[in-house]
DRENTIVEX-232306 format. One line per 3 residues: their letters; for each residue x, y, z of N, C-alpha, C, CB. Coordinates in Angstrom, 2 decimals. Glycine has a CB too. Example, Ala and Ser with C-alpha at 12.3 -4.5 7.8 and 13.67 -1.06 7.14 Angstrom:
2
as = 13.19/-5.69/7.80/12.30/-4.50/7.80/13.20/-3.30/7.80/11.31/-4.47/9.05 ~ 12.85/-2.25/7.08/13.67/-1.06/7.14/12.90/0.03/7.87/14.08/-0.60/5.72 .
# end
This chain:
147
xxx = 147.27/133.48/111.54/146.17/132.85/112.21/145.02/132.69/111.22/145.73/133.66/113.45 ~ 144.23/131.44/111.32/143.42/131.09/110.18/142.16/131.10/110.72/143.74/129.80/109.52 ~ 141.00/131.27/110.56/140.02/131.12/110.45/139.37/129.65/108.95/139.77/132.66/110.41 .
xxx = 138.96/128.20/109.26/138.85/127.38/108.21/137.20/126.78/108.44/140.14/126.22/108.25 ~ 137.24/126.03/107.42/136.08/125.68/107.43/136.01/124.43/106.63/135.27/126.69/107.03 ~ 134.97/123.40/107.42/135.70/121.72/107.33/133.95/121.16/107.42/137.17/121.02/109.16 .
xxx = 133.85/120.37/106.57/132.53/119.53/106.45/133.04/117.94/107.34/132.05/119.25/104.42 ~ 131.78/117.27/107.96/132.06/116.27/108.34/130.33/115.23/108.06/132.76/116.59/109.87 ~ 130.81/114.57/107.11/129.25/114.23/106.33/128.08/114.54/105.79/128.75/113.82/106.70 .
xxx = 128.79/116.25/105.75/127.96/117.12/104.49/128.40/117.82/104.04/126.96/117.77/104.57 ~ 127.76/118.34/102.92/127.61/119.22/101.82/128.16/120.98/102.56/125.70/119.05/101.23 ~ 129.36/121.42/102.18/129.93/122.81/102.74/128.83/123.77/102.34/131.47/123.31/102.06 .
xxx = 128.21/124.33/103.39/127.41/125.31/102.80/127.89/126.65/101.91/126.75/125.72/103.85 ~ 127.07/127.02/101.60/127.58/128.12/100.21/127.59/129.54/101.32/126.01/128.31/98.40 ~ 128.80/129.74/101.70/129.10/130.86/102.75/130.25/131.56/101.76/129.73/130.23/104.50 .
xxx = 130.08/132.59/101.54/131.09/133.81/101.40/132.18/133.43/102.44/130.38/135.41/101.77 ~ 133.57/132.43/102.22/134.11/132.17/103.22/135.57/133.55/103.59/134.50/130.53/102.92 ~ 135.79/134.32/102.58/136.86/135.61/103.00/135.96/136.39/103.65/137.67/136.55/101.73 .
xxx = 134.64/137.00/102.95/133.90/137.66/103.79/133.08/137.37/105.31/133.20/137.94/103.00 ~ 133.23/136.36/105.17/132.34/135.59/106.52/134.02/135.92/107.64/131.69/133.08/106.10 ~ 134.94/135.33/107.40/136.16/135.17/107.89/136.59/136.70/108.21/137.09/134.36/106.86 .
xxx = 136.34/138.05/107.37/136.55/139.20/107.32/135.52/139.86/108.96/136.12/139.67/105.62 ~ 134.38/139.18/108.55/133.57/139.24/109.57/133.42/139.38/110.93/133.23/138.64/109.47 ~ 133.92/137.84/110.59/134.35/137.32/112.09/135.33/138.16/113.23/135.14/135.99/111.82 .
xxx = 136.48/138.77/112.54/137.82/139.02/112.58/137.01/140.98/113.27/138.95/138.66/110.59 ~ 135.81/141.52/112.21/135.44/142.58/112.84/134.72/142.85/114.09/134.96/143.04/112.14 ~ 134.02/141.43/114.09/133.16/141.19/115.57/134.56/140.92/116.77/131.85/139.38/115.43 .
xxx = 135.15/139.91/116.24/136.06/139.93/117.80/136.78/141.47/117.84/137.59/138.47/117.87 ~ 137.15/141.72/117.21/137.58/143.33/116.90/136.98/144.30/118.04/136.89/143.89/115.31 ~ 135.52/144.04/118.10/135.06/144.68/118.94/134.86/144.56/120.49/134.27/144.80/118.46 .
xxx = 135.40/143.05/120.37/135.41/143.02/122.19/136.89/143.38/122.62/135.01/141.26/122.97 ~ 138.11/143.45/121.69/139.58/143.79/122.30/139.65/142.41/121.81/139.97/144.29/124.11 ~ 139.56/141.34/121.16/139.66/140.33/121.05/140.37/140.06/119.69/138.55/139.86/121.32 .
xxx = 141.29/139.34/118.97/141.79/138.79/117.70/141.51/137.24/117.88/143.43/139.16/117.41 ~ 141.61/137.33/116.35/141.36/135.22/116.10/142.59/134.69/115.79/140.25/134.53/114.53 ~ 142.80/133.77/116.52/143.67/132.98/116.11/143.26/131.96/115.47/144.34/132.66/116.94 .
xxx = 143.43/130.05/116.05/143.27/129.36/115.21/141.56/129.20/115.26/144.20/128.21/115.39 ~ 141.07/129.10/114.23/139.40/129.21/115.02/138.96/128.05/113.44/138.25/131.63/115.17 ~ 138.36/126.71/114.01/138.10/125.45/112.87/136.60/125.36/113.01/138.93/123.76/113.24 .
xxx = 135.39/125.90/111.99/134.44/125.54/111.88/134.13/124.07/111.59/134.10/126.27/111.23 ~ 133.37/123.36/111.97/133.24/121.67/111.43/131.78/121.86/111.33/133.79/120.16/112.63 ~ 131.37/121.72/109.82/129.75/121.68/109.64/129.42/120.51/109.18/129.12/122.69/108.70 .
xxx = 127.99/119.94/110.14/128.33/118.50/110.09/126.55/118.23/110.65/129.96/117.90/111.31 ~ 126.42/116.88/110.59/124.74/116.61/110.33/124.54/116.70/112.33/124.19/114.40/109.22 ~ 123.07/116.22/112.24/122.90/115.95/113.74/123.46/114.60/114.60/121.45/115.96/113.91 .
xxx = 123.48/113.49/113.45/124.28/112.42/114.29/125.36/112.70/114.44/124.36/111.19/113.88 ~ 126.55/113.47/113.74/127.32/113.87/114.22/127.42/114.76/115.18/127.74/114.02/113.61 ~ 126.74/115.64/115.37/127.11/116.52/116.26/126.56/115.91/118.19/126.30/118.06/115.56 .
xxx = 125.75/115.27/117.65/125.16/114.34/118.80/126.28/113.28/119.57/123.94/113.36/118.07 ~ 126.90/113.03/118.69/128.11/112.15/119.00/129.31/112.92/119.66/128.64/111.49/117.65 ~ 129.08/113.97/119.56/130.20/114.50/119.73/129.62/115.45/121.50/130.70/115.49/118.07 .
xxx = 128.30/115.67/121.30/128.11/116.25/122.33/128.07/114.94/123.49/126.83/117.18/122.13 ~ 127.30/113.61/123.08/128.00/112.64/124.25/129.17/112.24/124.49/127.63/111.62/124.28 ~ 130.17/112.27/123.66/131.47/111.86/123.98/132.36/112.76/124.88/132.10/111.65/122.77 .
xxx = 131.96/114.20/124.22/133.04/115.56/124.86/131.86/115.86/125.84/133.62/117.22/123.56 ~ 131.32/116.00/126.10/130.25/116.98/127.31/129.05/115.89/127.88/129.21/118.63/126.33 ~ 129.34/114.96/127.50/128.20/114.22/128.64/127.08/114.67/128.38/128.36/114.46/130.22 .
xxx = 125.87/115.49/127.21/124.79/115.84/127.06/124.10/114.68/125.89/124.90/117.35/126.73 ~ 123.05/113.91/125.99/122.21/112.94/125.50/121.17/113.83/124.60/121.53/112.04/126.73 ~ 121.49/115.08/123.91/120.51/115.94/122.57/121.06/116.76/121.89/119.35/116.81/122.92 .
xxx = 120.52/117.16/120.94/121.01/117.30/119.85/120.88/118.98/120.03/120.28/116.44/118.65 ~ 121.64/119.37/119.23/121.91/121.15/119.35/122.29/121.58/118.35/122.92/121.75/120.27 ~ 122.65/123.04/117.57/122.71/123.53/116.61/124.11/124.11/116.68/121.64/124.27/116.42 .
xxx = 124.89/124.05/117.83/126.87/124.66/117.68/127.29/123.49/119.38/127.25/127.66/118.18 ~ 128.16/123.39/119.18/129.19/122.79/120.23/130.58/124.00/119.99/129.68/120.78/119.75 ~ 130.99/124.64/120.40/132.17/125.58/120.79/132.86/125.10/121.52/131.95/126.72/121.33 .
xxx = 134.32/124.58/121.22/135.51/124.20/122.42/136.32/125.55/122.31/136.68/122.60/122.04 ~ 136.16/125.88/123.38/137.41/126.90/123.52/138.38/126.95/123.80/137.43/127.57/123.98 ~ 139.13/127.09/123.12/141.11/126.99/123.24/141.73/128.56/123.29/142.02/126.09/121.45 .
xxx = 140.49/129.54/123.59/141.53/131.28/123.73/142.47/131.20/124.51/140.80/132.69/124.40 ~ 143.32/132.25/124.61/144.44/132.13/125.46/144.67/133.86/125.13/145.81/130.79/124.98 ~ 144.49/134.35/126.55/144.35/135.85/126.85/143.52/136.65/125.29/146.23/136.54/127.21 .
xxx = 143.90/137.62/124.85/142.76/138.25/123.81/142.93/137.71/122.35/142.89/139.98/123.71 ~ 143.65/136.18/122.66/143.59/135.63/121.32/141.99/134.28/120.75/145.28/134.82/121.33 ~ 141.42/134.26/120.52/140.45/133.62/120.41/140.68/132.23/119.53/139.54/134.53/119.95 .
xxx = 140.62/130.94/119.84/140.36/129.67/119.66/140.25/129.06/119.51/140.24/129.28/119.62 ~ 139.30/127.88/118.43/138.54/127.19/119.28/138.07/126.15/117.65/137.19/128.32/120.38 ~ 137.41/125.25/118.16/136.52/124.36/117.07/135.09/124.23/117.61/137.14/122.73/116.83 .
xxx = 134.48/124.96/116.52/133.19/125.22/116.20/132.15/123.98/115.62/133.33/126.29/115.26 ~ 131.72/122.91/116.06/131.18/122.03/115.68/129.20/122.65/115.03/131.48/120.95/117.02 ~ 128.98/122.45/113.95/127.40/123.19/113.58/126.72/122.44/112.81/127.36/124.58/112.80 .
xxx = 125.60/122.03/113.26/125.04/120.57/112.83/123.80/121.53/111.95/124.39/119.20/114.42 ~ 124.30/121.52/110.39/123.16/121.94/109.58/122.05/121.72/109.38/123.27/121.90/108.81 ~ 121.86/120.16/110.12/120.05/119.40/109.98/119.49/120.68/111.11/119.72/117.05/110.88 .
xxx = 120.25/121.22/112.38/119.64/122.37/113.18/119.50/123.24/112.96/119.92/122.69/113.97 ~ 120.27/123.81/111.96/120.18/125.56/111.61/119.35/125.80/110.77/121.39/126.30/111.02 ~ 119.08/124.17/110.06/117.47/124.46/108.76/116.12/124.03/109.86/117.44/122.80/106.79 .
xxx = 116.23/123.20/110.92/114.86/122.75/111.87/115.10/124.24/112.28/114.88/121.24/113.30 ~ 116.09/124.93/112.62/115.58/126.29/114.04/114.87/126.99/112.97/117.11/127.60/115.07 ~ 115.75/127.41/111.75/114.98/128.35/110.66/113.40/128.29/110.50/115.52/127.98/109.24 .
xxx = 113.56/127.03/109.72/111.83/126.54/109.67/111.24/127.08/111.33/111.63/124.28/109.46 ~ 111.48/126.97/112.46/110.96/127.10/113.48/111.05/128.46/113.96/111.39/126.24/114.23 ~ 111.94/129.23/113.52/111.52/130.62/113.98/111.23/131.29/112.57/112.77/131.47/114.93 .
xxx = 111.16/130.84/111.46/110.59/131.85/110.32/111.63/132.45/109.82/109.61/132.96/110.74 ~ 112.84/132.05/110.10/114.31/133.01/109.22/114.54/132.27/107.85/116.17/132.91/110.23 ~ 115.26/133.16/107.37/115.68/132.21/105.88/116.94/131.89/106.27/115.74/133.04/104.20 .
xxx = 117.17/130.72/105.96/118.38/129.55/106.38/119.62/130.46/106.32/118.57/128.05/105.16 ~ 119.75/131.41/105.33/121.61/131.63/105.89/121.52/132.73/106.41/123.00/131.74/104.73 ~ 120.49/133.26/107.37/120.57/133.84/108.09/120.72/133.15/109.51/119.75/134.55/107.81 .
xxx = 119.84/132.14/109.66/119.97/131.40/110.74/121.48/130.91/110.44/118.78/130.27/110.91 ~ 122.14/130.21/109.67/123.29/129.90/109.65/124.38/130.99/110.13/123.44/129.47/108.45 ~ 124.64/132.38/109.79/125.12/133.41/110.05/124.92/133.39/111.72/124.50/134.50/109.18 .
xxx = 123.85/133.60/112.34/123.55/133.80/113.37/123.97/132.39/114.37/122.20/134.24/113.21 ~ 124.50/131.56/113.72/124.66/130.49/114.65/126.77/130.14/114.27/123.20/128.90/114.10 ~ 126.65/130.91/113.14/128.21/130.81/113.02/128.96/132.34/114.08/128.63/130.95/110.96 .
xxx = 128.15/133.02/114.11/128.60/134.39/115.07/128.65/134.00/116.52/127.46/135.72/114.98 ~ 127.42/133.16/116.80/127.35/132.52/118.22/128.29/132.07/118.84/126.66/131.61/118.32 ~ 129.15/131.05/117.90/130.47/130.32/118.34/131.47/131.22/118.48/130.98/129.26/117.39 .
xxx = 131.60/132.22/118.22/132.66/133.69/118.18/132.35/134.06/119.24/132.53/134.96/117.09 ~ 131.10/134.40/119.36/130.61/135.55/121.00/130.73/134.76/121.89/128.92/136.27/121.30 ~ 130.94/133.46/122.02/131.02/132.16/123.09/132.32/132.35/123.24/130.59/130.52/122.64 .
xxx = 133.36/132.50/122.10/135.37/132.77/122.55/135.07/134.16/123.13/136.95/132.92/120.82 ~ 134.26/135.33/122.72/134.64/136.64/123.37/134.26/136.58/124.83/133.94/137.89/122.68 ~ 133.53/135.68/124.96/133.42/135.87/126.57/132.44/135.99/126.71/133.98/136.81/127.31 .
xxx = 130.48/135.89/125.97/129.51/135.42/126.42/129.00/134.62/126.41/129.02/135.72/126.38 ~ 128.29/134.73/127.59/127.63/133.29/127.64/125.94/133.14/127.66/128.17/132.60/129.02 ~ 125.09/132.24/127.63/123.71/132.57/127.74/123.30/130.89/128.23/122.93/133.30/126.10 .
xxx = 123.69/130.24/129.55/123.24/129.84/129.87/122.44/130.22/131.02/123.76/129.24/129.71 ~ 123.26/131.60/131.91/122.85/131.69/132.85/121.21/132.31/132.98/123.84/132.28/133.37 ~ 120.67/133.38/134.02/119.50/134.18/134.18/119.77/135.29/133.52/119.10/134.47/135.51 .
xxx = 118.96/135.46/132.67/119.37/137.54/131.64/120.42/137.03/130.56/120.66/139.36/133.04 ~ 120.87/135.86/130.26/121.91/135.47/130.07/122.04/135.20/128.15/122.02/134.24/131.12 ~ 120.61/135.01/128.07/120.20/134.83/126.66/120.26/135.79/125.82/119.06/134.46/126.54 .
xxx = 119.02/136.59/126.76/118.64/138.45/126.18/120.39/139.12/125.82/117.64/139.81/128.07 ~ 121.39/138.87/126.54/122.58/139.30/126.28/123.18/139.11/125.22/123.22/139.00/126.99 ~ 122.70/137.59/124.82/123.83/137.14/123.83/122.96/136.95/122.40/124.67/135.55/124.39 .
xxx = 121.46/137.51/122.87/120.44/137.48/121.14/121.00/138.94/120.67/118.07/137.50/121.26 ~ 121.11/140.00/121.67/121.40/141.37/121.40/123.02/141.47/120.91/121.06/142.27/122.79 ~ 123.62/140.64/121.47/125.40/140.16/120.64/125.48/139.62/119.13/126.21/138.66/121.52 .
xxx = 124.65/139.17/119.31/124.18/138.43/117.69/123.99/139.19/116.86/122.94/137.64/117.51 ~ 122.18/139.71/117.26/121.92/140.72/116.70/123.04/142.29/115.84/121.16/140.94/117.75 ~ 123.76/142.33/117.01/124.58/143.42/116.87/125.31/142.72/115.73/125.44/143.93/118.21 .
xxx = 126.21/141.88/115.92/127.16/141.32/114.85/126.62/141.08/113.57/127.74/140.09/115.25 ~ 125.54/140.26/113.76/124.72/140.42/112.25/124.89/141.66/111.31/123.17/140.43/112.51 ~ 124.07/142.56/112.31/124.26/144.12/111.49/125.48/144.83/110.66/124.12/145.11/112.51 .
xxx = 126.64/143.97/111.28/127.73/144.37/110.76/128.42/143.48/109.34/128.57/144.39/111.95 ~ 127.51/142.44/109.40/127.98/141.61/108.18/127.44/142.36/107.26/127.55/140.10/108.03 ~ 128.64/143.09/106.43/128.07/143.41/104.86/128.24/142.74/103.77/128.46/144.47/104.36 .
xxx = 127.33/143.88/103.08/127.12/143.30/101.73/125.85/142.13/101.66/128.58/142.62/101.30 ~ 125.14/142.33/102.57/123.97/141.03/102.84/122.87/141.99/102.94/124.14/139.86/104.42 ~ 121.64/141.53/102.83/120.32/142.05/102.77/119.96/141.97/104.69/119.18/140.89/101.52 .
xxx = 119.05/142.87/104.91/119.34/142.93/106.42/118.48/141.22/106.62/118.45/144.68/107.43 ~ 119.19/141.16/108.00/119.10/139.99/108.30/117.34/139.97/108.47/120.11/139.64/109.57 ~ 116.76/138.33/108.98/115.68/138.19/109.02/115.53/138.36/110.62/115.27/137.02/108.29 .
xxx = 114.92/139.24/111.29/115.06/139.09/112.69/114.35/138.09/113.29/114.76/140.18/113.30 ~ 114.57/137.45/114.53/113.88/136.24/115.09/112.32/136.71/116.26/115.30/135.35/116.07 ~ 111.48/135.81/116.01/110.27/136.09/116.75/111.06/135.88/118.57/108.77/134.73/116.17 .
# end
């Protein structure tokens, strides 16, 4: 089972991709969860915009699209992550970019383990999921925490 990582009209960001992938593999670890096929696509905002009207009927732009394909405690899925968002959120909450990137590539993982943060309380759940997973990425300077 692979964990990959696929540009779609940009530049592959400079990610530690065994260690990021090592990562990943320790966070689902912790819900009872393994990865199976799991396809990052990092890609601008018109793309990802396109993709959120075509597959989901939403008219704005966002920073991950997650399709989930798990199937019982195997995890999924294609990870769509529009980099023009993960450098606007950065600039906007004060993180340094591959932290915000980290934190938005973990997101699409905790979305296959089974949280969610659209609902009420629903956020606070899944900043503290993040949070947590962050902590566990080594070999990195501690992350930049968000206001």
């Amino acid at each position: 089972m692979a964990v990959t990582y696929q540009t779609d009209g940009v530049r592959m960001p400079s990610i530690k991709r065994r260690e990021t992938t090592a990562w990943i593999k320790r966070v689902a670890g912790t819900y009872g969860k393994q990865t199976g096929e799991i396809a990052y696509i990092f890609c601008s905002d018109d793309r990802i915009i396109e993709v959120n009207r075509q597959y989901l009927n939403h008219d704005y732009y966002t920073d991950i699209i997650t399709f989930d394909y798990t199937e019982g405690n195997v995890i999924a899925g294609d990870i769509f992550i529009s980099l023009d968002t993960v450098r606007s959120n950065s600039e906007e909450f004060g993180t340094r970019y591959d932290d915000e990137l980290h934190r938005t590539i973990i997101h699409g993982i905790l979305h296959l383990c089974g949280i969610d943060d659209k609902g009420p309380g629903q956020r606070a759940v899944m900043e503290q999921a993040e949070d947590k997973a962050l902590a566990m990425l080594a070999g990195t300077t501690p992350q930049t925490p968000r206001p």
